[in-house]
C-alpha positions as CSV (number, residue, x, y, z in Angstrom):
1,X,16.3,7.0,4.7
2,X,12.9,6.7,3.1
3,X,10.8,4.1,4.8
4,X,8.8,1.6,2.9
5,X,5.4,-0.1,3.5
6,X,4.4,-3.0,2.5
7,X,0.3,-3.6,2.5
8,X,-0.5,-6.9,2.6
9,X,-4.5,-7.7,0.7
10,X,-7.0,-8.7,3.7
11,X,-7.8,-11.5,1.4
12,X,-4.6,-12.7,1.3
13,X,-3.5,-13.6,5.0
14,X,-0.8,-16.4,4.0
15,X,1.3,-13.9,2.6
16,X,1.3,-11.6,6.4
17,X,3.9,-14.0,8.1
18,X,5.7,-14.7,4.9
19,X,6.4,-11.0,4.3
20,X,7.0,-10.3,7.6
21,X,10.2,-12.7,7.5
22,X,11.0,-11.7,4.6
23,X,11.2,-7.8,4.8
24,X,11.5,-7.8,8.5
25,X,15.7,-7.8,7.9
26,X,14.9,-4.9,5.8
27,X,15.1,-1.6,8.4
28,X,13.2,0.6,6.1
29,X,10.5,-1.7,5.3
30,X,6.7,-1.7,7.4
31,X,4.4,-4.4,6.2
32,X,0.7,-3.9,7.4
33,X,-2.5,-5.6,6.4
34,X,-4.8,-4.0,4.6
35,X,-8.0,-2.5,6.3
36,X,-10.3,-1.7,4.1
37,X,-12.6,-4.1,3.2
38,X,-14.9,-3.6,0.7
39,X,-15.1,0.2,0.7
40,X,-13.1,2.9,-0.5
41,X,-13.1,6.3,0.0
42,X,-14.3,9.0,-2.2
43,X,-11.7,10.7,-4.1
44,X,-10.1,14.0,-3.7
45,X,-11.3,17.0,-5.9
46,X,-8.1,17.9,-7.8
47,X,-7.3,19.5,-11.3
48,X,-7.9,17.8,-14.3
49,X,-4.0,17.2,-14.8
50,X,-3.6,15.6,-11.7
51,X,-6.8,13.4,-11.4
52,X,-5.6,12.2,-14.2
53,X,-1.9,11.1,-13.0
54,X,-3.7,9.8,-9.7
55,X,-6.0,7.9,-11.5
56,X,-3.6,6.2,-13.5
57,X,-1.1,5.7,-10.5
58,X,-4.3,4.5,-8.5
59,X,-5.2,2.1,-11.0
60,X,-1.6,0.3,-11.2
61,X,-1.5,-0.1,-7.5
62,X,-4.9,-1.4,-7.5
63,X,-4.3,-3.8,-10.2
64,X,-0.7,-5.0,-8.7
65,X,-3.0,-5.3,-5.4
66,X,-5.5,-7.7,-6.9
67,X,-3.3,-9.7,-8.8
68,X,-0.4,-9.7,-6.4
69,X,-2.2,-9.8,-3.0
70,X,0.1,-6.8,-1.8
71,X,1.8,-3.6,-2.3
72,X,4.8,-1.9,-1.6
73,X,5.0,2.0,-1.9
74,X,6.9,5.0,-0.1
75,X,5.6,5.7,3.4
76,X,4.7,9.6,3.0
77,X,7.2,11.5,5.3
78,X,4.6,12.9,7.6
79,X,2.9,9.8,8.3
80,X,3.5,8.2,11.9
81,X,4.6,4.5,12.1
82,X,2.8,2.3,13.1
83,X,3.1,-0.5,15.5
């Protein structure tokens, strides 16, 4: 089963326990709070091609993140849970 996580915006605290109910009956379904705060990283060096995909797939998560206060997206398979 493919686990989900759902990142909750730092700026957005109120939604944290609201989420938690809500997706906690959900087995497949993390939610975490968002750590970064005012920095991001530098991007990867990849081909053209797929900078471009990223970019675009970075930009509509970003954009869903600002407007919505969260995100959901698939946890990658090789990632550890978290607590």
């Amino acid at each position: 089963m493919n686990t989900l996580l759902c990142i909750i915006s730092v700026y957005r605290p109120d939604l944290m326990a609201e989420a938690c109910e809500a997706l906690g009956v959900v087995g497949n379904v993390d939610v975490i709070m968002d750590r970064r705060v005012g920095e991001r990283r530098a991007p990867e060096r990849a081909t053209l091609d797929e900078s471009r995909l990223r970019d675009r797939r970075r930009r509509s998560l970003d954009e869903e993140f600002r407007t919505e206060g969260f995100v959901v997206v698939q946890r990658d398979h090789d990632s550890a849970p978290t607590a």
